[in-house]
DOSE-516354 format. One line per 4 residues: their letters; for each residue x, y, z of N, C-alpha, C. Coordinates in steps of 0.1 Angstrom, whole numbers, plus 5000, padded with zeros to 4 digits. Last residue first. Layout:
A = X/Y/Z/X/Y/Z/X/Y/Z  ...;
***
This chain:
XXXX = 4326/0925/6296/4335/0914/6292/4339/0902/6295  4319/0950/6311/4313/0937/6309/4317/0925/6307  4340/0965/6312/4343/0965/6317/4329/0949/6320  4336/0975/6285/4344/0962/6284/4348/0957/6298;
XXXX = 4312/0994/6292/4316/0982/6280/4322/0969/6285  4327/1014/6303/4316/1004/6311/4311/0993/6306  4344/1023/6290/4351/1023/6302/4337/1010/6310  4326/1034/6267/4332/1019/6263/4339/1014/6275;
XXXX = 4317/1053/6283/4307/1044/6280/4314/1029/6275  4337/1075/6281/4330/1068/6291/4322/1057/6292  4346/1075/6250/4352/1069/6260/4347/1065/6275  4314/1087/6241/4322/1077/6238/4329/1069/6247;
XXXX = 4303/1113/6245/4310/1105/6260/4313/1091/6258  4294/1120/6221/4306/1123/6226/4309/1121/6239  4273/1101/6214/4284/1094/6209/4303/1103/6216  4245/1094/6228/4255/1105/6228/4269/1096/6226;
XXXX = 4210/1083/6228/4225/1081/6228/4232/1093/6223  4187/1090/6256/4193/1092/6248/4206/1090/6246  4175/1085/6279/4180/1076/6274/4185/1076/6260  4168/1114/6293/4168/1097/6294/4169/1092/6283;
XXXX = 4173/1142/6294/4171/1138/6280/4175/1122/6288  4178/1156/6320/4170/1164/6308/4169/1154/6293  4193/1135/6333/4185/1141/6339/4180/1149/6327  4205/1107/6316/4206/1121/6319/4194/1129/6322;
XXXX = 4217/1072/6309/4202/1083/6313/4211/1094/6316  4227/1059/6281/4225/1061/6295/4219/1073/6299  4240/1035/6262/4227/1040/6261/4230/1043/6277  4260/1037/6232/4259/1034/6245/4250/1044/6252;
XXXX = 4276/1019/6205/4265/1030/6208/4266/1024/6223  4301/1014/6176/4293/1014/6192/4284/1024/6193  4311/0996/6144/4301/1006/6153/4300/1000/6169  4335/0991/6125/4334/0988/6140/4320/0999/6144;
XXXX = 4347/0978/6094/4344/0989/6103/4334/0984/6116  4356/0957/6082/4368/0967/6090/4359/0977/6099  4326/0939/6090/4342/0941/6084/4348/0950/6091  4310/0948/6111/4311/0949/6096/4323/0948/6092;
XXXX = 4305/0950/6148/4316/0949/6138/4310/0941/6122  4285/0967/6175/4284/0957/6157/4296/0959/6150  4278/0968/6207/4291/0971/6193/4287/0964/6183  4264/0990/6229/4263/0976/6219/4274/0983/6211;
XXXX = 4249/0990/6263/4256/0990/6256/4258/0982/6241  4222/0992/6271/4231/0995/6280/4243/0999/6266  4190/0984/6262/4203/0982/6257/4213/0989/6262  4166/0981/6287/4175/0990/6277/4185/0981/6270;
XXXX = 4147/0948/6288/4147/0962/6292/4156/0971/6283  4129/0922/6278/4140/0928/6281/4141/0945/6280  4110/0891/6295/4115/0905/6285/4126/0909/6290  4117/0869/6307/4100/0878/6309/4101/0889/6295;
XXXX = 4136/0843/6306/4136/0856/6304/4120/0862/6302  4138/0820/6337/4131/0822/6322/4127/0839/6317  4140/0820/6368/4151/0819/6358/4144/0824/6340  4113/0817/6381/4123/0803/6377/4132/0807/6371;
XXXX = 4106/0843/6384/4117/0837/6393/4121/0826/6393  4112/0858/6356/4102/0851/6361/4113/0845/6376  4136/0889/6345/4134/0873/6346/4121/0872/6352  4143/0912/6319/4132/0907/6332/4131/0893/6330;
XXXX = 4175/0923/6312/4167/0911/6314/4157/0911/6322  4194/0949/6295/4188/0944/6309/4179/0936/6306  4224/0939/6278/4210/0944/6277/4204/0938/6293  4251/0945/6260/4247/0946/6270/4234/0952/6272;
XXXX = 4259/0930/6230/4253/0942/6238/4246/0933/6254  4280/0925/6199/4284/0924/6218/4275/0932/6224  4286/0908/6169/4282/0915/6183/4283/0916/6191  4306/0904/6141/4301/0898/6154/4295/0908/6158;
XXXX = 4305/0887/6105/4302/0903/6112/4296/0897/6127  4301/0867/6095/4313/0868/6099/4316/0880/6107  4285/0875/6064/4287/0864/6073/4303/0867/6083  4275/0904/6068/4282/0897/6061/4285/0888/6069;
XXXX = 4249/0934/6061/4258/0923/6070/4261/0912/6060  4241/0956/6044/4255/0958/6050/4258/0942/6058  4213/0950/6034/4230/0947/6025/4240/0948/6028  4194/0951/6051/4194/0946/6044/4206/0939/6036;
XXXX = 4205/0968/6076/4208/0952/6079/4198/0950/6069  4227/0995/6068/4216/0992/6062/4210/0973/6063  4241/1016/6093/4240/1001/6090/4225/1000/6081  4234/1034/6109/4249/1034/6105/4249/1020/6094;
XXXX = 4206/1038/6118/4211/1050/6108/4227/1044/6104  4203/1012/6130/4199/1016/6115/4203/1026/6105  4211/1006/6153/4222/1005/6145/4213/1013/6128  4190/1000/6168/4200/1009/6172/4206/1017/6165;
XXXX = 4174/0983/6148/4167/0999/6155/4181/1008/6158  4185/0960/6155/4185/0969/6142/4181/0980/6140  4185/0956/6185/4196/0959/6175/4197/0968/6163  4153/0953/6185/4166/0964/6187/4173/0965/6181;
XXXX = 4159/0929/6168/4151/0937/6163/4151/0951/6166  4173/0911/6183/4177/0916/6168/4173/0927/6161  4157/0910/6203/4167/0912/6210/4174/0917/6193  4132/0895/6194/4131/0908/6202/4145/0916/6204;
XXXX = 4140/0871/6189/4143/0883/6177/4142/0894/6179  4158/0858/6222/4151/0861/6213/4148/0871/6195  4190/0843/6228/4182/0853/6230/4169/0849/6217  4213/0827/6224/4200/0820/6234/4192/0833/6234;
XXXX = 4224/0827/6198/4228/0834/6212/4223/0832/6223  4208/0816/6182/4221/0812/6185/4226/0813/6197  4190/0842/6182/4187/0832/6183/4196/0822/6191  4212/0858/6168/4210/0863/6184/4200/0853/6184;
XXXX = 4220/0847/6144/4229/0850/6154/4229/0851/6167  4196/0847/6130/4198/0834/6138/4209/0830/6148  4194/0872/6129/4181/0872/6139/4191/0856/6141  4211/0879/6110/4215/0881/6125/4201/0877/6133;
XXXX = 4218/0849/6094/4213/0862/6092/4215/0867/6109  4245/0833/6089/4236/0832/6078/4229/0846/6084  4266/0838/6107/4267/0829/6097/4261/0831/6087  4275/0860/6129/4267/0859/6120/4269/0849/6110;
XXXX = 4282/0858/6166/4288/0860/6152/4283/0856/6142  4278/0876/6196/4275/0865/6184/4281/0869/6172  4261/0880/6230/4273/0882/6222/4273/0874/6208  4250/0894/6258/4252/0887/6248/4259/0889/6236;
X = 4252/0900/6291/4260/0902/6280/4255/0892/6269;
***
């Protein structure tokens, strides 16, 4: 789970966050059709995604795999997206199994 709240830009958010820009840079991918992250973010705007980790076996992140899950809060308004495989379309997001996916969400928390 990583998680954060934006002071100055989100790359220093998810920096902050002990993650990499690799990890913002999704993000912004995820989120791009709902979010313009030149003008829509605002100091104060948090996150929450659930992302798979390849570790080294000292512990030290190798990379990172799907984004499982993610929420970006903008002021009042609230984006999720939730990433899970289906036999004819992997890894496509589908917003109408919404409530199943937030059931695995916050079940992160």
């Amino acid at each position: 789970m990583v998680s954060g709240k934006l002071e100055d830009s989100l790359f220093n958010a998810v920096e902050d966050a002990g993650e990499s820009a690799e990890v913002a840079m999704r993000m912004v991918q995820l989120f791009g059709y709902d979010l313009d992250f030149y003008t829509d973010p605002r100091r104060g705007d948090t996150f929450r995604l659930v992302v798979e980790k390849k570790k080294y076996e000292h512990g030290e992140t190798a990379g990172y795999g799907r984004i499982l899950a993610a929420e970006y809060v903008n002021g009042s308004r609230n984006f999720k997206h939730c990433c899970f495989t289906i036999r004819w379309a992997p890894g496509v997001l589908h917003r109408r199994w919404e409530s199943r996916c937030k059931r695995r969400f916050y079940a992160h928390r």
